[in-house]
C-alpha positions in Angstrom: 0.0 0.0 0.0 3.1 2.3 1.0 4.6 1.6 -2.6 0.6 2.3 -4.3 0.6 5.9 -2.4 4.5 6.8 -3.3 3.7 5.9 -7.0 1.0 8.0 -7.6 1.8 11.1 -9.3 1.5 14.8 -8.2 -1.0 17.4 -9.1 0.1 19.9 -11.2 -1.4 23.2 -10.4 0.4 25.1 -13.3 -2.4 23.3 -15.9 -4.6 24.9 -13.9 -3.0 28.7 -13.9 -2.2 28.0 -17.6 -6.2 27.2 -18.0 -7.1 30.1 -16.5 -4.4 32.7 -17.9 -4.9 31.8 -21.6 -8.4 31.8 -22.3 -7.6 35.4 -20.1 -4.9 36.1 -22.7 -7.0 35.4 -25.6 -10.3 38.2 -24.4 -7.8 41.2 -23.7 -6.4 40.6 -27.0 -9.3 40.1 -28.9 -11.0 43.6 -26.9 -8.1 45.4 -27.7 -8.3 44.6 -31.2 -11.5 45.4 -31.2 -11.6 48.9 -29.2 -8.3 49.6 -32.2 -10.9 49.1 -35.2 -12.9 51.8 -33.6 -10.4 54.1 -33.7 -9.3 53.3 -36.8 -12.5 53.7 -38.5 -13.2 56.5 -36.6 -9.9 58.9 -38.1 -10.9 57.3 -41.3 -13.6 59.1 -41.4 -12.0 62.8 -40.0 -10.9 64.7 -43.2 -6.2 64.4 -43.6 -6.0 68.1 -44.2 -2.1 69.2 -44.9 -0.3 69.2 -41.6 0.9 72.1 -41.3 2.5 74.1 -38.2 -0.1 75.9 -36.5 -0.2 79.8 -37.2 2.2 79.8 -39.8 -1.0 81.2 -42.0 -0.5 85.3 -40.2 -3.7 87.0 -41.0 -3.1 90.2 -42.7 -4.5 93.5 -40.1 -5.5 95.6 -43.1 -7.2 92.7 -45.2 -9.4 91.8 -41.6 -10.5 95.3 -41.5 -11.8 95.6 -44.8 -13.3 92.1 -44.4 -15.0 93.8 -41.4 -16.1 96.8 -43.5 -17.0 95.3 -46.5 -19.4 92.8 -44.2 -20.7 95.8 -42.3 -22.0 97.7 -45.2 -22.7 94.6 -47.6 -22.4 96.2 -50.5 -22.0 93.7 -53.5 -20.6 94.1 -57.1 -20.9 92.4 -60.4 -18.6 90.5 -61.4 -18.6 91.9 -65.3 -17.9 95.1 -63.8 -15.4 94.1 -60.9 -12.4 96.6 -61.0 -8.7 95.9 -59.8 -9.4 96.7 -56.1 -10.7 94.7 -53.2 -14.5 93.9 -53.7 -17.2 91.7 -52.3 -19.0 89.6 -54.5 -21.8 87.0 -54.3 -22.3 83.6 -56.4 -22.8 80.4 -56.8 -20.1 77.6 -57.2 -20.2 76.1 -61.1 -17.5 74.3 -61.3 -14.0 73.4 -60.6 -10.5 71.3 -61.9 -10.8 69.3 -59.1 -13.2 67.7 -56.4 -12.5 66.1 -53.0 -16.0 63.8 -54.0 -19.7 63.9 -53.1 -22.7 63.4 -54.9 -22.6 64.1 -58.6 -23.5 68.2 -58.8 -23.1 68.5 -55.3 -19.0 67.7 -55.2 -17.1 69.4 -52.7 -14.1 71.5 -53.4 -12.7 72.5 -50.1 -12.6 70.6 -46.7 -11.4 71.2 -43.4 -11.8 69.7 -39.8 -14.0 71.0 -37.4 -11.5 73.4 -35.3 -8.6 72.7 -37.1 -6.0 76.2 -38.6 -6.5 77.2 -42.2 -3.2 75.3 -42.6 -5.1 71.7 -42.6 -7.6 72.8 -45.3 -7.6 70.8 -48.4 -9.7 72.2 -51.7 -9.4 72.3 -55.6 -6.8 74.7 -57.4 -9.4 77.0 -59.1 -13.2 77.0 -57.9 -15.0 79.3 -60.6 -18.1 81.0 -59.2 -20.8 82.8 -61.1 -23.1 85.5 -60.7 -26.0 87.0 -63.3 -23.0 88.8 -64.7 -20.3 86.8 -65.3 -17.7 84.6 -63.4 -14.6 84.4 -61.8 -11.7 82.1 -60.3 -10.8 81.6 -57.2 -7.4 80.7 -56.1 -5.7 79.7 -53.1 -8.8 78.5 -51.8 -6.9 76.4 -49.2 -5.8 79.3 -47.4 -9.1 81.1 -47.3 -11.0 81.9 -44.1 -14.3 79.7 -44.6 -17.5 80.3 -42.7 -20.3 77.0 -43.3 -22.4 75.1 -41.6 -20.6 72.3 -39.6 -21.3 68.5 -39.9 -21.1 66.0 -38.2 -19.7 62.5 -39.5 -19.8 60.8 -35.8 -20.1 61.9 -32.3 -16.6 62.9 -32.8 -16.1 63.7 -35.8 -17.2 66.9 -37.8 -15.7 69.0 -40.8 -16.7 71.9 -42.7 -16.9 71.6 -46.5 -17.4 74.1 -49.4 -19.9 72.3 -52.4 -20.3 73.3 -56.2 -24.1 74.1 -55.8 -23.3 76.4 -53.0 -24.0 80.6 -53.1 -21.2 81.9 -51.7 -19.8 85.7 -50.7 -16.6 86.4 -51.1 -14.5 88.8 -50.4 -10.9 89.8 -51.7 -8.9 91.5 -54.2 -10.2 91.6 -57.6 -7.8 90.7 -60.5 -9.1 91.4 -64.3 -8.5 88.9 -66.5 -10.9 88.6 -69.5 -11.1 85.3 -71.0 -13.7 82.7 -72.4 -15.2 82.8 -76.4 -19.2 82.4 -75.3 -20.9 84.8 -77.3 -23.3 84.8 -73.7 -21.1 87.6 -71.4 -22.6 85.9 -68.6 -20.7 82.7 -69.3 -17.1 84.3 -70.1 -14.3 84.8 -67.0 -13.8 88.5 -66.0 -10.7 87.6 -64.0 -10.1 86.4 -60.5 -9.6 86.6 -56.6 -7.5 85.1 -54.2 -4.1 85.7 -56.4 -2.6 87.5 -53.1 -3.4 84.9 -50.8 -6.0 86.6 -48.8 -9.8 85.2 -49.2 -12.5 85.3 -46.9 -15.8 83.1 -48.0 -18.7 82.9 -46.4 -22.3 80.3 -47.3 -24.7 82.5 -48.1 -27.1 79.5 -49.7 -27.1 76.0 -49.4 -30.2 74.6 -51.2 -29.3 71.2 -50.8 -27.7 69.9 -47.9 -24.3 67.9 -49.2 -24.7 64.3 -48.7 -21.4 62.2 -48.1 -20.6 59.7 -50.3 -21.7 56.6 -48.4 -24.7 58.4 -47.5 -25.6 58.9 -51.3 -24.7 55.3 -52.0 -27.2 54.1 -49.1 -29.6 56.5 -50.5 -29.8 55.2 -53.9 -29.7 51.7 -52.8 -32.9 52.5 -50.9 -34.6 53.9 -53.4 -33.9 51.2 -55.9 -35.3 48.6 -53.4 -38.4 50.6 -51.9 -41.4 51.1 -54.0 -42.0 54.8 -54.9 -44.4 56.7 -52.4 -47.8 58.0 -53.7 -46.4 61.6 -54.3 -43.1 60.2 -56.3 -45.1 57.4 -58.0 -46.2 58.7 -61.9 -49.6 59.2 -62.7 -52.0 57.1 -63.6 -53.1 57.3 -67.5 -56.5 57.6 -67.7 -56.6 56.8 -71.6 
């Protein structure tokens, strides 16, 4: 009996702590991972402006305080009869050489995140805008101070953006520069603003709110697989 009990082996408590400690191992891991694809998904959504260092855009005293003026008395001129000089204009975004995406008509041309400087602002080279006169480009749009409506893209997450489709006032330095072969004056380019650097635009108008692009593509997808409501659905032909 004395050789039965010596024989029999000892138990091993470290299958025990390795029973409990992996399964253990395995749940931070897989929470961690987890709480990561948040995140992730999260700053893909936040507009990647430039990174620039903050300030380096100095605002220019004597361009603020016609800014101020120029908002103060409202006073707006055609763009056919713009003048070299600083002016304030109002229009509506037509078109431009690039787009940062959107909804077809409704692309957006410049982009920046929610409390970020004018440094981090992304947007198309030349934005044209027109009014019942005539149009104009604007350049260095990226460095413009822009005032619109903010949205929001999570409960973290917001941007401002500028749209084609958007009425606009701007207010800068006037450069003449006739071009365009449209026998309509209204359609040819009387020259542009922005050339110095200093732009201030402000949304006057936006019809249409902007939709983002998944929100279009969820959109459409709805529409294609819902019937058509009684006020959408076609008339009946009574012949």
């Amino acid at each position: 009996m004395l050789d039965d009990a010596a024989a029999a082996p000892a138990f091993e408590w470290s299958y025990v702590v390795l029973a409990v400690l992996i399964p253990a191992a395995i749940l931070v891991y897989m929470l961690g991972m987890s709480r990561a694809k948040r995140i992730g998904s999260a700053r893909n959504l936040e507009p990647k402006g430039r990174r620039m260092p903050k300030g380096s855009l100095k605002s220019d005293p004597q361009f603020a305080g016609f800014v101020g003026r120029a908002l103060q008395r409202g006073v707006l001129t055609p763009i056919a009869g713009a003048e070299a000089q600083p002016i304030m204009i109002r229009g509506v975004i037509t078109s431009a050489d690039g787009n940062l995406g959107g909804a077809p008509g409704r692309e957006c041309v410049w982009r920046n995140r929610s409390g970020a400087p004018r440094d981090a602002a992304v947007a198309a080279e030349l934005v044209v805008v027109a009014d019942s006169t005539g149009r104009l480009t604007l350049e260095n749009l990226d460095h413009a101070e822009v005032i619109a409506p903010e949205e929001k893209a999570g409960p973290r997450v917001a941007s401002y953006g500028l749209y084609i489709g958007d009425e606009i006032e701007v207010i800068g330095r006037f450069k003449p520069e006739r071009f365009g072969t449209d026998p309509d004056p209204t359609r040819l380019v009387y020259g542009s603003m922005g050339g110095d650097g200093n732009l201030y635009v402000r949304v006057h108008s936006r019809p249409i709110a902007p939709a983002a692009a998944e929100t279009a593509v969820r959109a459409g997808a709805e529409a294609l697989s819902s019937p058509p409501s009684p006020a959408q659905a076609p008339p009946e032909s009574t012949e």
